[in-house]
LOVO-150053 format. One record per residue (C-alpha): x, y, z negated; residue in three letters. Coordinates in steps of 0.25 Angstrom, whole numbers. Example, Ala and Ser with C-alpha at 12.3 -4.5 7.8 and 13.67 -1.06 7.14 Angstrom:
+-------+-------+-------+------+
!    px !    py !    pz ! rest !
+-------+-------+-------+------+
!    49 !   -18 !   -31 !  ALA !
!    55 !    -4 !   -29 !  SER !
+-------+-------+-------+------+
! end
This chain:
+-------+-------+-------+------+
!    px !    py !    pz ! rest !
+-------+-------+-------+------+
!  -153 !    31 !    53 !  UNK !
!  -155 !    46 !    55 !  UNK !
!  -141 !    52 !    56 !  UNK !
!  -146 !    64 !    45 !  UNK !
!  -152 !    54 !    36 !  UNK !
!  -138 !    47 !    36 !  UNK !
!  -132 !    60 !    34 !  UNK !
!  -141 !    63 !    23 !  UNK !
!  -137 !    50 !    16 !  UNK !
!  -123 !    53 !    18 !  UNK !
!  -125 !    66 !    10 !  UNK !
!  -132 !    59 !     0 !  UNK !
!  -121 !    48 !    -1 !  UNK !
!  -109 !    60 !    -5 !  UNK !
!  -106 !    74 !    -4 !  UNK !
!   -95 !    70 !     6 !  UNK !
!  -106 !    71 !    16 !  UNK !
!  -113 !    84 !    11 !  UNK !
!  -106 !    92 !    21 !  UNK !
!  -113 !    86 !    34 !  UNK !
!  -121 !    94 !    43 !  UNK !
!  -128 !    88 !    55 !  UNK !
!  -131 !    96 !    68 !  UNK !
!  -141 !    92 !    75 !  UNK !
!  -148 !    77 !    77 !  UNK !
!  -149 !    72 !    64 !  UNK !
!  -161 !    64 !    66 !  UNK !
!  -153 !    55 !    77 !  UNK !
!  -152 !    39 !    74 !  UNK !
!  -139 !    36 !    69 !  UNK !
!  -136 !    20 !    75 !  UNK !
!  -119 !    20 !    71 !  UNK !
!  -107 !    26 !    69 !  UNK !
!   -94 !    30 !    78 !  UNK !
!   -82 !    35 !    76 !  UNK !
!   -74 !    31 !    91 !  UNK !
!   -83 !    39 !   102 !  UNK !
!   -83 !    25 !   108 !  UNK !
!   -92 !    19 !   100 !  UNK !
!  -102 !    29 !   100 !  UNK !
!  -117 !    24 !   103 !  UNK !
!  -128 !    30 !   104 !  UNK !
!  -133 !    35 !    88 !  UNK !
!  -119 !    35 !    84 !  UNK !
!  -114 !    45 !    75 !  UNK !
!  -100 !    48 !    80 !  UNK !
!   -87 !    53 !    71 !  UNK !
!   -79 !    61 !    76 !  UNK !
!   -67 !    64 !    68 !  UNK !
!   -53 !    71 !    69 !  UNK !
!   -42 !    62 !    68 !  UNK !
!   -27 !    59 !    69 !  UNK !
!   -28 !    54 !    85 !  UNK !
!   -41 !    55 !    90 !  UNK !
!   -51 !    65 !    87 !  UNK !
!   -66 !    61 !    87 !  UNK !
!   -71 !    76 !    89 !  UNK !
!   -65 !    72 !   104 !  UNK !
!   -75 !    62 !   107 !  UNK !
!   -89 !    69 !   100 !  UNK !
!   -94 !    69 !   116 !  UNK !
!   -91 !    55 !   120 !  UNK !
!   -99 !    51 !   106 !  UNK !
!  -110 !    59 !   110 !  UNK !
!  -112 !    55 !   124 !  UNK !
!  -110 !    41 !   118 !  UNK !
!  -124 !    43 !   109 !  UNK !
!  -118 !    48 !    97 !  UNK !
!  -129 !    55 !    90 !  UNK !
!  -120 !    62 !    78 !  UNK !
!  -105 !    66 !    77 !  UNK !
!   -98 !    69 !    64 !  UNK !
!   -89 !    79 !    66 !  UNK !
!   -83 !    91 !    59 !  UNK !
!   -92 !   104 !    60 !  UNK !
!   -83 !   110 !    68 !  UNK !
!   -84 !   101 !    81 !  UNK !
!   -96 !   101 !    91 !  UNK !
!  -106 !    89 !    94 !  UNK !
!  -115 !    91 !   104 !  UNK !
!  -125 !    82 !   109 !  UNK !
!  -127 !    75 !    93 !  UNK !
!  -129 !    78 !    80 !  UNK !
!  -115 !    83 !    72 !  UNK !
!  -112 !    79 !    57 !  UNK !
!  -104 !    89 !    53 !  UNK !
!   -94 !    87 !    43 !  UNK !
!   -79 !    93 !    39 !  UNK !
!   -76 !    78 !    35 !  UNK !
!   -81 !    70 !    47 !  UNK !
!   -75 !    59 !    45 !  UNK !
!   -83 !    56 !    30 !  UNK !
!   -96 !    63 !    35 !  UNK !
!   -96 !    50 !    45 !  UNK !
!   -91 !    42 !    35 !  UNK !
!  -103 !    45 !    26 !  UNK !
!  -114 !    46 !    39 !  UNK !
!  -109 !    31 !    41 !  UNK !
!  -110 !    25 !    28 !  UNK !
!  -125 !    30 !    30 !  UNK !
!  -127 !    21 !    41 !  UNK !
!  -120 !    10 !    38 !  UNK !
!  -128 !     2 !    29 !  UNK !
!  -129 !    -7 !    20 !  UNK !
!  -114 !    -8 !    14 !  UNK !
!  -110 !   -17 !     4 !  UNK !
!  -113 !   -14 !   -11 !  UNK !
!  -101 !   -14 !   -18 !  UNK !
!   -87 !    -7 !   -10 !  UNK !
!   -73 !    -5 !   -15 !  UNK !
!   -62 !     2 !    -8 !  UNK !
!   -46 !    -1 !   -11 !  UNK !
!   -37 !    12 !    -6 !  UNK !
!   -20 !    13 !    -9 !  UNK !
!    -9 !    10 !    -1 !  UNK !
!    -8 !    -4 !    -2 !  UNK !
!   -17 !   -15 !    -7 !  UNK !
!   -29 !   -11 !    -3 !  UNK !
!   -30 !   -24 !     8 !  UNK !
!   -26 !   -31 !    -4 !  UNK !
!   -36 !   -27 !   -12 !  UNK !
!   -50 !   -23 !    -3 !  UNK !
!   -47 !   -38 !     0 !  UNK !
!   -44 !   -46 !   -13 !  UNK !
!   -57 !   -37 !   -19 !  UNK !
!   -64 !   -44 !    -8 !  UNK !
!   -58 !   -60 !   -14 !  UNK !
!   -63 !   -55 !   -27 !  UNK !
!   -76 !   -50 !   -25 !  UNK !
!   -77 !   -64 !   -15 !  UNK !
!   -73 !   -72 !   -27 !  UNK !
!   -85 !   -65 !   -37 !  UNK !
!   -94 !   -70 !   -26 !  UNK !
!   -96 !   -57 !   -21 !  UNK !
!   -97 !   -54 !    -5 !  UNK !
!   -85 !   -45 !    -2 !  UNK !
!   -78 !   -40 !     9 !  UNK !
!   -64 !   -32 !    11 !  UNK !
!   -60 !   -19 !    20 !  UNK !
!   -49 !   -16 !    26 !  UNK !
!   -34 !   -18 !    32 !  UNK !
!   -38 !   -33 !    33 !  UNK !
!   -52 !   -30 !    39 !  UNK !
!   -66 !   -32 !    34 !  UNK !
!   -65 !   -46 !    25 !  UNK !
!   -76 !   -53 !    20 !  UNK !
!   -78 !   -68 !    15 !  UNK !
!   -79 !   -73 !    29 !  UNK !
!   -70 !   -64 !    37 !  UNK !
!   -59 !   -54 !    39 !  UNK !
!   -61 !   -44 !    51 !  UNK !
!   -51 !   -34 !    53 !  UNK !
!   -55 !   -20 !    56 !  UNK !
!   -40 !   -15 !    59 !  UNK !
!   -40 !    -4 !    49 !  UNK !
!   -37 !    -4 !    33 !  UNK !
!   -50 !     6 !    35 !  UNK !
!   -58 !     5 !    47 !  UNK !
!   -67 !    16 !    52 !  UNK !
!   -77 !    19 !    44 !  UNK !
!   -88 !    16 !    55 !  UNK !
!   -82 !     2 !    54 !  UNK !
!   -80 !     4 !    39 !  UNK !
!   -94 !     5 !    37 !  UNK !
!   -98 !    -6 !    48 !  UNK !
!   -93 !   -16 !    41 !  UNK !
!   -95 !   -13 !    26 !  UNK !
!  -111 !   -13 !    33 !  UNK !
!  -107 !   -27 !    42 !  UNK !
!  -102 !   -32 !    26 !  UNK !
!  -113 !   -29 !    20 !  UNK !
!  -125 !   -34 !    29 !  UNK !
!  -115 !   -48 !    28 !  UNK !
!  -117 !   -47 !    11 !  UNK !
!  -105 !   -41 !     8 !  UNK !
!  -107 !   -33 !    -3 !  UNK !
!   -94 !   -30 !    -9 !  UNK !
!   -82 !   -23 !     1 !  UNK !
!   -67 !   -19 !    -4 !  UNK !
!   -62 !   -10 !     7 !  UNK !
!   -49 !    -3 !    10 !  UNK !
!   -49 !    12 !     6 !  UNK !
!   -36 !    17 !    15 !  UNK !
!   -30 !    32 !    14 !  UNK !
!   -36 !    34 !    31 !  UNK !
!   -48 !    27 !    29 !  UNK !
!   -50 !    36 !    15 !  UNK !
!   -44 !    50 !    22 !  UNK !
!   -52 !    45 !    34 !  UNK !
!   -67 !    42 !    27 !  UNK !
!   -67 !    28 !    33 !  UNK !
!   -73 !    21 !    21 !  UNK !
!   -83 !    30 !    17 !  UNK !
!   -99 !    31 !    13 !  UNK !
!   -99 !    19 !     6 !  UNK !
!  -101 !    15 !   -10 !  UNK !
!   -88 !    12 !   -15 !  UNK !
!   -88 !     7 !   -29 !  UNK !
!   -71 !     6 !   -33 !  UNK !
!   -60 !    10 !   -26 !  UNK !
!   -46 !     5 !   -27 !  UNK !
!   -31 !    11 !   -26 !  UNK !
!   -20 !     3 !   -27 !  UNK !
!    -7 !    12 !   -24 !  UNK !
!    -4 !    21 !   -15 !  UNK !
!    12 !    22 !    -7 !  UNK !
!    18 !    30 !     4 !  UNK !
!     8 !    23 !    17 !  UNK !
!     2 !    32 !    29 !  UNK !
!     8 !    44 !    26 !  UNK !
!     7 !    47 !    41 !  UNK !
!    -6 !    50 !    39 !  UNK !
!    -9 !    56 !    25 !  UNK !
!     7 !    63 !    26 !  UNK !
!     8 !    64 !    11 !  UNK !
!     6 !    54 !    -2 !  UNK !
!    -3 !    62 !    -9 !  UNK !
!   -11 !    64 !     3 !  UNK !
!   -12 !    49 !     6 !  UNK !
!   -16 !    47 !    -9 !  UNK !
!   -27 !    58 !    -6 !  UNK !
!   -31 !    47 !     4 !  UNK !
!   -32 !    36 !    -6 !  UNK !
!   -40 !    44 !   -16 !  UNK !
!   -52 !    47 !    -9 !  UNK !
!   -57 !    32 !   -11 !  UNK !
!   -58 !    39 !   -27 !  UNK !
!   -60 !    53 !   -23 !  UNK !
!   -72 !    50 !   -14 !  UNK !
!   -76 !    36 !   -10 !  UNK !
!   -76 !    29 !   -21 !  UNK !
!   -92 !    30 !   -28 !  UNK !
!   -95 !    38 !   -40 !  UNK !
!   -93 !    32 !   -51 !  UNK !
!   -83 !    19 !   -43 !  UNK !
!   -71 !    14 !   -48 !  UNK !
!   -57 !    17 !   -44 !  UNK !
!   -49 !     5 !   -46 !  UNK !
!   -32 !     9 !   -46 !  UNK !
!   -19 !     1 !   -48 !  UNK !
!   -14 !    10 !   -60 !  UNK !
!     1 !     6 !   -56 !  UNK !
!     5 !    14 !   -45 !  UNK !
!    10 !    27 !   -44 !  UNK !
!    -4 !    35 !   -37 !  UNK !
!   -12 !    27 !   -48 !  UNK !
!   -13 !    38 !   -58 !  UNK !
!   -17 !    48 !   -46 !  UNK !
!   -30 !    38 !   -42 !  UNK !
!   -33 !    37 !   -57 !  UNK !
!   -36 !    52 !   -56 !  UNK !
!   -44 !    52 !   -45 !  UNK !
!   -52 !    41 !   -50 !  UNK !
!   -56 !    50 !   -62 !  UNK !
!   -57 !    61 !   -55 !  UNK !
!   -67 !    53 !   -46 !  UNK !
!   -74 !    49 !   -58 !  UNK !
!   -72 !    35 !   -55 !  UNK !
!   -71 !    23 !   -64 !  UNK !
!   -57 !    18 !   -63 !  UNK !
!   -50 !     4 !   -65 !  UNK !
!   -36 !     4 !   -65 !  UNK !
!   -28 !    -7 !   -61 !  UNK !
!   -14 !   -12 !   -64 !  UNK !
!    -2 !   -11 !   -74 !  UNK !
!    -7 !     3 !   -79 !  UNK !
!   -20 !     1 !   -80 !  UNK !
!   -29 !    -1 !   -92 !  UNK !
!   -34 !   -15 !   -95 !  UNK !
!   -41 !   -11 !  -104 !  UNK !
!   -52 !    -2 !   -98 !  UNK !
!   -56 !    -4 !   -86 !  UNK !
!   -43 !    -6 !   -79 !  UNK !
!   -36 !   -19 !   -73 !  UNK !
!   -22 !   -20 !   -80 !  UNK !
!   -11 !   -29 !   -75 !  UNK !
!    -4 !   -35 !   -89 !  UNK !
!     6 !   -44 !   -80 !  UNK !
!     7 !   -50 !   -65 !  UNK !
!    17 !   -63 !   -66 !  UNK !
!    22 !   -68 !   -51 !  UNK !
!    19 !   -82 !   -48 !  UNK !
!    23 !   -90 !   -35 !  UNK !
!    10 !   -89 !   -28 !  UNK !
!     3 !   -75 !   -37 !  UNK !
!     5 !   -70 !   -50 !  UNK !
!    -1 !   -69 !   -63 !  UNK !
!    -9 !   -57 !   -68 !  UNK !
!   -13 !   -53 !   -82 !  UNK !
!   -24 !   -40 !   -83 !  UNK !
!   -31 !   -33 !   -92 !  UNK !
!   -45 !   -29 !   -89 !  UNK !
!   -55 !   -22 !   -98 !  UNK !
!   -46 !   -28 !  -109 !  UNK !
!   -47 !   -42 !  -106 !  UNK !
!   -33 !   -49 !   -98 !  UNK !
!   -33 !   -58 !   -88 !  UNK !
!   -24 !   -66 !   -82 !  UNK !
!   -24 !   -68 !   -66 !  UNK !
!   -16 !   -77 !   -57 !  UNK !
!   -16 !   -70 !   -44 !  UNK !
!   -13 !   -78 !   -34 !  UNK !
!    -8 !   -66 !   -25 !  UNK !
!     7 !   -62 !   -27 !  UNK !
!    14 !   -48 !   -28 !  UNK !
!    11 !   -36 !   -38 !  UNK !
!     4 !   -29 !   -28 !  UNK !
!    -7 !   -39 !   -26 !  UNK !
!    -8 !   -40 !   -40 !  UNK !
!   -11 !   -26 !   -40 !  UNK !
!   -22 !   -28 !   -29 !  UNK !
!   -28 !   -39 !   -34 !  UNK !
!   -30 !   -32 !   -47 !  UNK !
!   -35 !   -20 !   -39 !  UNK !
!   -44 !   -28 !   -33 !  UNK !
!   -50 !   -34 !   -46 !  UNK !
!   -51 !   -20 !   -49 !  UNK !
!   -61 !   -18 !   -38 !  UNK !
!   -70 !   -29 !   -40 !  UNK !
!   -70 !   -25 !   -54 !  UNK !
!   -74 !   -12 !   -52 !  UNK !
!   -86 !   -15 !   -42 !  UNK !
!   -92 !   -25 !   -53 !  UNK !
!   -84 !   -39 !   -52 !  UNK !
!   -81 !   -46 !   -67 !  UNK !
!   -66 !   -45 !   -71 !  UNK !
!   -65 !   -57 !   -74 !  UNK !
!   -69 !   -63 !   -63 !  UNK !
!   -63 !   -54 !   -55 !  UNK !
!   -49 !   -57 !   -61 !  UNK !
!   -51 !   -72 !   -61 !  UNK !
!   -55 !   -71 !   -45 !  UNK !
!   -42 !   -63 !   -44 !  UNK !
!   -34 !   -77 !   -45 !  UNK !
!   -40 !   -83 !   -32 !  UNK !
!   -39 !   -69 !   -24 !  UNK !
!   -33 !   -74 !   -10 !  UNK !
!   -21 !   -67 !    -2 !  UNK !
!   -23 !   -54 !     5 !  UNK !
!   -20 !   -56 !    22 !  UNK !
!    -6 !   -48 !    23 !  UNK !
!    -4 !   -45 !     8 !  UNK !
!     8 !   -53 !     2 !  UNK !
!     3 !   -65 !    12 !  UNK !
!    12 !   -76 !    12 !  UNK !
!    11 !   -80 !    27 !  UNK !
!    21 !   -92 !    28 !  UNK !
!    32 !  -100 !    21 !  UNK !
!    46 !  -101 !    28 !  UNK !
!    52 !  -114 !    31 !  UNK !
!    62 !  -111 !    18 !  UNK !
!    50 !  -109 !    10 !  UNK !
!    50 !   -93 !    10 !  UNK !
!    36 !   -86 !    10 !  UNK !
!    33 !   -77 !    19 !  UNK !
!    23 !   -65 !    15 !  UNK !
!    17 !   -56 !    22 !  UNK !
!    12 !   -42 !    18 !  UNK !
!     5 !   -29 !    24 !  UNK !
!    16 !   -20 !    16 !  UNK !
!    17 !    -9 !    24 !  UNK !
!    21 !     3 !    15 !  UNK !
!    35 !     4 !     6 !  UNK !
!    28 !     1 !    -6 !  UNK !
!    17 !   -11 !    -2 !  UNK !
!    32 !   -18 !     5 !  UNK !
!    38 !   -16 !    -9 !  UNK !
!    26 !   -20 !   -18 !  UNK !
!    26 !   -34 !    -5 !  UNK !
!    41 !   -34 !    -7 !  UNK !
!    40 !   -34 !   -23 !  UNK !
!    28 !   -44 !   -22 !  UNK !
!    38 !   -55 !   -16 !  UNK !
!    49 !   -53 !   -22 !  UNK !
!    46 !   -61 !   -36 !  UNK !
!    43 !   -73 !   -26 !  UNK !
!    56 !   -71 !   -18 !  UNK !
!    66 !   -81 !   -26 !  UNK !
!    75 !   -79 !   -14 !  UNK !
!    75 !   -66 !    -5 !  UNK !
!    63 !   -57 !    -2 !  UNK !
!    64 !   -55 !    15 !  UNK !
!    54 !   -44 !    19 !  UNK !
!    50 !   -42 !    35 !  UNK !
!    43 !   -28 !    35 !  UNK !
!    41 !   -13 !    46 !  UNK !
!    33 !    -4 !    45 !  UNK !
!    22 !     2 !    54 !  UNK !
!    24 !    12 !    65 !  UNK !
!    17 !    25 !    67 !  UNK !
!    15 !    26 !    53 !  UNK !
!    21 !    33 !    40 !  UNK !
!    36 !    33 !    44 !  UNK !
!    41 !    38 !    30 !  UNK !
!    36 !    24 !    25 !  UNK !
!    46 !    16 !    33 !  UNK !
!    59 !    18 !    26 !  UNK !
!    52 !    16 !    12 !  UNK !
!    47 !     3 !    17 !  UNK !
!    63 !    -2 !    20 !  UNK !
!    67 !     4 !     8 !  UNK !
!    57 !    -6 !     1 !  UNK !
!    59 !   -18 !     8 !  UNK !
!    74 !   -18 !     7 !  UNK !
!    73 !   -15 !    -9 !  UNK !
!    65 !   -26 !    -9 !  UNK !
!    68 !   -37 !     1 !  UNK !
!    81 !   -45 !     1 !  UNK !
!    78 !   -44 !    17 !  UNK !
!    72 !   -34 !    24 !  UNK !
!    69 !   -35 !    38 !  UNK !
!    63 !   -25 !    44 !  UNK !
!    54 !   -27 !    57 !  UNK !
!    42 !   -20 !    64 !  UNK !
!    28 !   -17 !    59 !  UNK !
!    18 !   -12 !    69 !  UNK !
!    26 !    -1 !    76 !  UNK !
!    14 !     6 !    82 !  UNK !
!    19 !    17 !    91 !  UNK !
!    35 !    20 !    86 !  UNK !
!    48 !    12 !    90 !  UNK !
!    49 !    -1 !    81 !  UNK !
!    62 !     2 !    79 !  UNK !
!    61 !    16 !    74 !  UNK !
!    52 !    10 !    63 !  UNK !
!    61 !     0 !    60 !  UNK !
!    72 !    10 !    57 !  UNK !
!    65 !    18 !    49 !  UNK !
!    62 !     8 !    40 !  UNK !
!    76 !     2 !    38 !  UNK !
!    81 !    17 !    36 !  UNK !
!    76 !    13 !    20 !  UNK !
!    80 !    -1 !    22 !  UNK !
!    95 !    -1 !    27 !  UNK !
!    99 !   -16 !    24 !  UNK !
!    86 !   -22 !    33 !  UNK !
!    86 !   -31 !    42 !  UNK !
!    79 !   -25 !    55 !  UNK !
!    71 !   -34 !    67 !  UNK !
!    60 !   -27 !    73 !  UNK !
!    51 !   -40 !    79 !  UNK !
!    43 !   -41 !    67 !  UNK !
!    42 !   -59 !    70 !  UNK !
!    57 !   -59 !    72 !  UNK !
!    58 !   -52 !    59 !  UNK !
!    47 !   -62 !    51 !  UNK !
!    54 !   -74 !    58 !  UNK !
!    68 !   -69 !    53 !  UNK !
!    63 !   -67 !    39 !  UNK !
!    57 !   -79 !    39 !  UNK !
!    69 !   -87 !    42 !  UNK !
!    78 !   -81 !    35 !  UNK !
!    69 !   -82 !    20 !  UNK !
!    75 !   -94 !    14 !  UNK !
!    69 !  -101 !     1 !  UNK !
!    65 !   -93 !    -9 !  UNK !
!    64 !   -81 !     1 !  UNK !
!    50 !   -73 !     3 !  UNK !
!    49 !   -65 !    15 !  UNK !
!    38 !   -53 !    17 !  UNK !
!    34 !   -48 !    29 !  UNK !
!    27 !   -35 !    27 !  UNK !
!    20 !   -24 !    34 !  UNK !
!     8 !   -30 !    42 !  UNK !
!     4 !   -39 !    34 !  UNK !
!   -10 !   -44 !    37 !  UNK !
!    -8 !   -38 !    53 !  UNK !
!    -8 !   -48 !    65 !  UNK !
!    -4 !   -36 !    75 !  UNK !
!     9 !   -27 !    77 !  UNK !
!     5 !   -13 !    82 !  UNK !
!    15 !    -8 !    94 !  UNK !
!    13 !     5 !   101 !  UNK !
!     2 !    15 !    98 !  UNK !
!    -9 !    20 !   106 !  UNK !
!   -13 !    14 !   118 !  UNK !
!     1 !     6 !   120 !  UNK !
!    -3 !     1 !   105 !  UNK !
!    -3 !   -13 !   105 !  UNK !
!    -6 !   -25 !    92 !  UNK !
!     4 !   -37 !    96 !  UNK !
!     0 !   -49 !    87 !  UNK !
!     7 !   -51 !    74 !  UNK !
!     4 !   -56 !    62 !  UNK !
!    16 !   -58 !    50 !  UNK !
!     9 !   -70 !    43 !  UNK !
!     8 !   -77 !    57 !  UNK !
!    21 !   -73 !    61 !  UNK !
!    26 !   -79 !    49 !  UNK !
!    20 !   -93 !    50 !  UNK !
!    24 !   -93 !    65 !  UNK !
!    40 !   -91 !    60 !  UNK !
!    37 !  -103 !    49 !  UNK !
!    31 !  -111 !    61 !  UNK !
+-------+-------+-------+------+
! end
């Protein structure tokens, strides 16, 4: 395709491609996309963007001896030697060129966004659209996930070269209906853009990456652009109506214009939301009773916890939302299947205590794990939890704070240290959780929880969840050493 007929049909798509300008060469053949200079080829259309370590403007030679025929860029930076897309927003005037030549995509896309869940929910969407016979596949932290195979990309959002690869790859396979997560960089950063996305979700939103978006409102900014400006015209923006940044996503919904569905204990069962009447813990799920379009249902889901209750209505929500029946859809919710790394019950001790594993990673998705188990702990509730290094440092007291209130033992251990001193992290977070138990060797402290959880215990271990790596160093002395919590757990019972 010529690169100004796929800039013309990128103006036609939306006005956030009306500011391009082309210098120069708009009749070249366009064969791919790149944004890393070494993967240029030639009639590749390079990206080159600002960013917080590298800067692509560095590397607009290299691309162009390479055979990049075309460099988006800001207006203000010199191309010579191709034709430059000018654009103050780069990253998006890429995004949108992209989308163009990618083709076809699968019909019908749905987008989860909030701090936690949005694993959860991209991939129990996926189960229920599965169940109504429909070719589905999920996107995100877990990888892309179809039917037949999981393959992980390494990145709750990947680029949006790769972004747009493989929604193409899905749809040349039959895949025609893709949940995919919807993160605060991924949002800020255009990552998953230039596609048809019918309904957008928000789950919640609590104190996460604040060392990069520095302030809660800024990060919630973040959020809202998936109904501010990627979500279609005339989509649906599906929120849980029970926490505290619901009311603020309501507004932006209706400001968007957008048709909304509200979810949860606050929500109106009798329009076009999903109320929750009652949730009953069972041994192995819980009961739900709802109210949707002034009809009740009741649900045995056979997930436990509030917060996948909460998902799993989300995700109703979502397939409700992009035409699946609500009957069905509630009915299917009764056969949904656990989440990797999400409440997962890796193992049972030789005194008969389960052992979970969960990706809680924040203050308030370790109290909502905490919270799940407790009514399932007839004994004592023993969590095994860090928290991750070169990143948000304001979190790590918090996340003490919350383990402690509610464990009856904490132990805290290491998470993925990256580039900072194990034991400084460790400190940190015992500074908001006095009476813990500290051992940094993250196996020592799953085998010491383990054995000490006696009948009736429940032991979680938290923070890396569906992960089979523990990242040490940063940079080139960066290295991934295996580990992965459900396997160590069922090595310890072995």
């Amino acid at each position: 395709m010529k690169l100004g007929a796929l800039a013309a049909a990128a103006v036609n798509q939306g006005a956030a491609a009306a500011g391009y300008t082309i210098e120069a060469n708009a009749d070249a053949t366009v064969t791919g996309f790149a944004i890393d200079h070494r993967k240029v080829a030639p009639g590749t259309v390079f990206g080159a963007f600002p960013g917080t370590r590298f800067n692509g403007e560095d590397f607009i030679e290299a691309a162009i001896a390479s055979g990049a025929i075309a460099v988006v860029a800001r207006p203000e930076v010199r191309v010579n030697g191709a034709a430059h897309v000018a654009d103050a927003e780069p990253r998006r005037a890429f995004a949108m060129l992209a989308a163009q030549f990618f083709q076809p995509v699968p019909e019908t896309v749905v987008a989860v966004t909030g701090t936690n869940g949005k694993t959860s929910c991209v991939e129990l969407t996926r189960q229920l659209w599965r169940m109504a016979g429909i070719r589905a596949a999920s996107i995100g932290t877990l990888g892309v996930t179809t039917a037949d195979e999981s393959v992980s990309t390494g990145l709750t959002t990947p680029d949006i070269v790769t972004f747009l690869a493989n929604m193409t790859g899905l749809a040349r396979e039959g895949v025609t209906h893709v949940a995919y997560e919807a993160s605060s960089h991924g949002l800020s950063q255009f990552r998953n853009e230039g596609l048809r996305v019918a309904a957008g979700a928000f789950t919640n939103l609590s104190r996460d990456h604040l060392d990069y978006h520095l302030t809660m409102d800024a990060y919630f900014a973040a959020k809202m652009r998936l109904f501010d400006e990627v979500v279609e015209d005339g989509g649906t923006a599906v929120v849980w109506a029970d926490d505290a940044w619901s009311a603020k996503a309501f507004e932006h919904a209706r400001q968007r214009g957008l048709r909304l569905l509200e979810v949860g204990e606050q929500a109106d069962g009798d329009d076009r939301g999903i109320r929750l009447l009652a949730r009953t813990p069972g041994q192995l799920g819980q009961t739900l009773e709802i109210r949707h379009a002034g009809k009740n249902y009741k649900v045995m889901l056979p997930l436990i916890g509030a917060y996948q209750a909460a998902n799993a209505l989300v995700s109703a929500g979502l397939v409700i939302a992009s035409g699946g029946d609500a009957g069905e859809t509630f009915a299917a919710l009764g056969r949904l299947q656990p989440v990797r790394g999400r409440l997962e019950r890796a193992a049972i001790t030789r005194s008969g205590a389960p052992v979970y594993v969960d990706y809680a990673h924040t203050p308030d998705a370790l109290e909502a794990a905490i919270a799940a188990l407790r009514p399932h702990a007839q004994g004592r509730l023993i969590t095994v939890f860090g928290a991750g290094g070169d990143r948000d440092e304001g979190k790590r007291p918090e996340m003490g704070r919350a383990a402690c209130a509610g464990s009856d033992v904490a132990i805290v251990t290491d998470d993925n240290p990256r580039g900072e001193e194990p034991a400084v992290i460790r400190a940190a977070i015992l500074a908001g959780c006095t009476n813990a138990r500290e051992i940094g060797d993250r196996r020592e402290a799953i085998r010491t929880a383990m054995a000490e959880a006696g009948a009736g215990d429940v032991v979680l271990i938290a923070g890396k969840g569906h992960e089979k790596g523990q990242i040490v160093g940063r940079g080139e002395a960066m290295r991934v050493l295996p580990f992965d919590d459900v396997a160590v757990a069922r090595e310890c019972v072995a």
